[in-house]
N, C-alpha and C positions, 0 to 999 in steps of 0.2 A: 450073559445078557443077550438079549435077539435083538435083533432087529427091524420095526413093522416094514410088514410088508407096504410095497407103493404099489397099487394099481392105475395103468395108463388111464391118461382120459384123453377122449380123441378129441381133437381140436374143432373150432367152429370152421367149416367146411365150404367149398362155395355151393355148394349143391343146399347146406343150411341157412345159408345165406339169404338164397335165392327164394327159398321158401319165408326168412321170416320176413323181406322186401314185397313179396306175393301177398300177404298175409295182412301186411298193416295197409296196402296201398287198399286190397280189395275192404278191408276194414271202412275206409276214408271214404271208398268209394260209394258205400252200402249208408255212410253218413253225409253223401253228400259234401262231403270236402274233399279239398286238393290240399294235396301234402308233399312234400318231400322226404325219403325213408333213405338213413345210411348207415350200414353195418361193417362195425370194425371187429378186426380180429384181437386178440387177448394183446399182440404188443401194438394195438392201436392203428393196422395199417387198413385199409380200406380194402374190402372186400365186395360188397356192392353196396350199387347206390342207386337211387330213381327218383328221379321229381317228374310228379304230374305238368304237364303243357300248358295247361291253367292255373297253375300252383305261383305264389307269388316268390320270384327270385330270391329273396332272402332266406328262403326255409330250404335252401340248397345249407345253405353256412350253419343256418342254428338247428337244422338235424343232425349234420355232422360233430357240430360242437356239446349239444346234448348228450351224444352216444360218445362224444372221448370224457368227457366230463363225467356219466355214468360208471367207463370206463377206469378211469382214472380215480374215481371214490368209490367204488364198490357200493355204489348206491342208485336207485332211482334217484332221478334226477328231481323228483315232485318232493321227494323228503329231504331235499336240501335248501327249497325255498328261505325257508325259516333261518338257516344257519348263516345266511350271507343277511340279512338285515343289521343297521346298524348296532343292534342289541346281543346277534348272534355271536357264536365263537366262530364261524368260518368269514366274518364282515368284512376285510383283508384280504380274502382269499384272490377274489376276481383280479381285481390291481397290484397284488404280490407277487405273483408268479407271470410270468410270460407265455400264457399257455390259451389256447383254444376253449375254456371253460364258459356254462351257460348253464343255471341256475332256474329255469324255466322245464317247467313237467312236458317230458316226451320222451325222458331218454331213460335206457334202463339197461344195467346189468345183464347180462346172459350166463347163467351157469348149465355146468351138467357135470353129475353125478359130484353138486357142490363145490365145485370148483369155476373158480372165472376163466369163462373162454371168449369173450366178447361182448360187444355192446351193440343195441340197437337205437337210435335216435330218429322222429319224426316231429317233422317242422311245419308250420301250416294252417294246423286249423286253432283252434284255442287251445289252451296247455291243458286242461282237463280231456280234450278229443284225444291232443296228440300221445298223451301218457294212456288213455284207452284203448289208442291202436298198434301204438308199443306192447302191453300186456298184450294184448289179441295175438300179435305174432311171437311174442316170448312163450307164448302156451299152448301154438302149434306145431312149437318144436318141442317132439318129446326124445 
């Protein structure tokens, strides 16, 4: 019996970092919003971060919370709207756990080569913007 083979995958990087905080801010920019953009590494620790000077102080916390929460479900953050309503099966979820979570579209998964290596989360403009400018920089890193 063999054994598959495992191919490395390189981690999210600050140099990828840097580009997907570049990427969603210039995003915001091009729309006319202020945003806050924060990008965690696969076990959640912060790699970078940037809030616009105009951007209102709360989109510091729920960008952050967007990308662990992304992070942490291996999910967009926009496709889990539905699952915390009281109807849903995650409706529990927010007040069960002791955790940094935030159910509002901005935050998104990072892979490569299919595997989780980070989250990015933006805070700021409306949840349809902010999940907009997420993708924007999730798709300039290739």
């Amino acid at each position: 019996m063999s054994t598959p083979t495992r191919t490395a995958v390189a981690p999210l990087a600050t140099e990828d970092a840097e580009l997907l905080v570049a990427t969603a801010a210039a995003a915001a920019e091009a729309a006319g919003a202020t945003v806050s953009v924060t990008v965690l590494d696969a076990g959640g620790h912060l790699l970078a971060f940037r809030r616009d000077d105009r951007a209102v102080l709360i989109s510091g916390e729920t960008s952050t919370r967007k990308a662990y929460t992304a992070l942490q479900l291996n999910a967009p953050t926009a496709d889990l709207v539905e699952a915390v309503r009281p109807d849903g099966p995650f409706h529990t979820l927010p007040t069960a756990l002791d955790r940094p979570l935030l159910f509002i579209a901005g935050g998104l998964p990072v892979h490569r080569d299919g595997r989780l290596i980070g989250a990015i989360g933006v805070g700021g403009g409306a949840p349809d913007q902010d999940h907009g400018f997420a993708v924007a920089a999730r798709d300039a890193l290739v």
